[in-house]
C-alpha positions in Angstrom: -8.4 -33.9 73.4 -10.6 -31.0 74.4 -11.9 -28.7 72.5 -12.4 -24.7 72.5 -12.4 -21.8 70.6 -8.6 -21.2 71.4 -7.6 -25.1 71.1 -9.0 -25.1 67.9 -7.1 -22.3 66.5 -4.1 -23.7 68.0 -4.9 -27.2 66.2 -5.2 -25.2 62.9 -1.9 -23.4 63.6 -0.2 -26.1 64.1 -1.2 -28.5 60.9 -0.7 -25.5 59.0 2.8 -25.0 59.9 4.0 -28.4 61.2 1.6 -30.3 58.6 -1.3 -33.1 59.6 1.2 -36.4 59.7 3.3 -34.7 62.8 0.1 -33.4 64.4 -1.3 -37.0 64.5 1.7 -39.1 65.7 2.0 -35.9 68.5 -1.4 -36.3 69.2 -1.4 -40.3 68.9 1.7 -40.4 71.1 0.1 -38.3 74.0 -0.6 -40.3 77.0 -2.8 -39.9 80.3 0.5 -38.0 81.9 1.1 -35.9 78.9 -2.1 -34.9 77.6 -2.4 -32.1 79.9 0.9 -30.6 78.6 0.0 -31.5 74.6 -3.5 -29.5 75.7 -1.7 -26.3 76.9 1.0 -26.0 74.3 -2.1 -26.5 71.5 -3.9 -23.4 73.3 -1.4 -21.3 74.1 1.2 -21.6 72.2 -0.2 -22.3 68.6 -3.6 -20.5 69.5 -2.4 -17.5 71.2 1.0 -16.8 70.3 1.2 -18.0 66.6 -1.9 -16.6 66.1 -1.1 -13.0 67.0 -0.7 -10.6 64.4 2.6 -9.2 65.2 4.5 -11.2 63.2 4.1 -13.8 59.9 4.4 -17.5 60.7 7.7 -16.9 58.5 9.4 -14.8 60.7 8.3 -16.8 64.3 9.7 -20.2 62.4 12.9 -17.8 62.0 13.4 -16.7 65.6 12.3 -20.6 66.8 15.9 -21.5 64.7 17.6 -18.9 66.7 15.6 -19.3 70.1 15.8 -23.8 70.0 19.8 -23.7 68.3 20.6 -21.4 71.3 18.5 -23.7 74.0 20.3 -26.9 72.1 16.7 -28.2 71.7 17.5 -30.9 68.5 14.0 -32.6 68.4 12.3 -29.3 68.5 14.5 -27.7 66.4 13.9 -30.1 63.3 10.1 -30.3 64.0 10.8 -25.9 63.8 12.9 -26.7 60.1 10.0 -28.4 58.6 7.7 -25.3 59.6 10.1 -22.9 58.3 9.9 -24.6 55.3 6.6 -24.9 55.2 6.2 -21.0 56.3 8.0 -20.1 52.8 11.8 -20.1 55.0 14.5 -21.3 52.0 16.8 -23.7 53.0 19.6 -20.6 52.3 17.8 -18.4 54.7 18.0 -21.3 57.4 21.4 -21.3 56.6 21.9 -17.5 57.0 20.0 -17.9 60.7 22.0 -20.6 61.6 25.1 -18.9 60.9 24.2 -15.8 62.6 23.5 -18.3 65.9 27.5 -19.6 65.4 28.8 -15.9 66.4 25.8 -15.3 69.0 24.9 -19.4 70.6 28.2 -21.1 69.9 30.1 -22.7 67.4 29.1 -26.3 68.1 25.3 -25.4 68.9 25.2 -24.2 65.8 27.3 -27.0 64.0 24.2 -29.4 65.5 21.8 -27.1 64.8 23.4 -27.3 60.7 23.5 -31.1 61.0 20.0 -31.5 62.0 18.4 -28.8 59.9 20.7 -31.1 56.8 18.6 -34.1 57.6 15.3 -33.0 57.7 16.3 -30.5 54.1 17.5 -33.6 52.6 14.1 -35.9 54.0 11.8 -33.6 52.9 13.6 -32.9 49.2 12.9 -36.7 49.0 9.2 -36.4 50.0 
């Protein structure tokens, strides 16, 4: 993996929210034809755009539920629970976001978007 002054932050940003043990197997799990991609996300997605000072990492981990339940994005959307956790989202305030995605995504994007967020609640009450 490279490294620069904006892939760095991004690296920071990203075990802060999405915690070391998912940044490794991400980063362990990057091949040749992925690395590029994993590189670019890193820089300007967790260096630039989480970094900003806009908004708290709360209230982006609140618009990812909306934005991944209303793209139907499963896999991203339970990485997105754990860092709303993480960022100081209660599981009830998940469930408020996910309900206000039934009236504006769907019924059943939400109803997977409330399945999936159950498992990873449940997984890390365990942890």
């Amino acid at each position: 993996m490279m490294s620069t002054e904006l892939f760095d932050r991004g690296m920071a940003n990203r075990r802060a929210v999405l915690g070391d043990a998912h940044v490794d197997r991400s980063i362990a799990s990057a091949t040749e034809f992925s690395q590029e991609l994993i590189e670019h996300v890193t820089k300007y997605c967790w260096g630039d755009i989480w970094d900003r000072p806009g908004l708290a990492r709360r209230d982006r981990s609140i618009a990812n539920l909306a934005m991944l339940t209303a793209l139907n994005r499963g896999h991203e959307l339970k990485v997105h629970v754990r860092g709303a956790i993480n960022n100081g989202v209660t599981p009830d305030e998940i469930k408020e976001v996910l309900l206000q995605t039934a009236i504006y995504c769907g019924v059943p994007a939400a109803m997977e978007s409330f399945r999936l967020a159950g498992e990873v609640i449940e997984q890390m009450a365990k942890e």
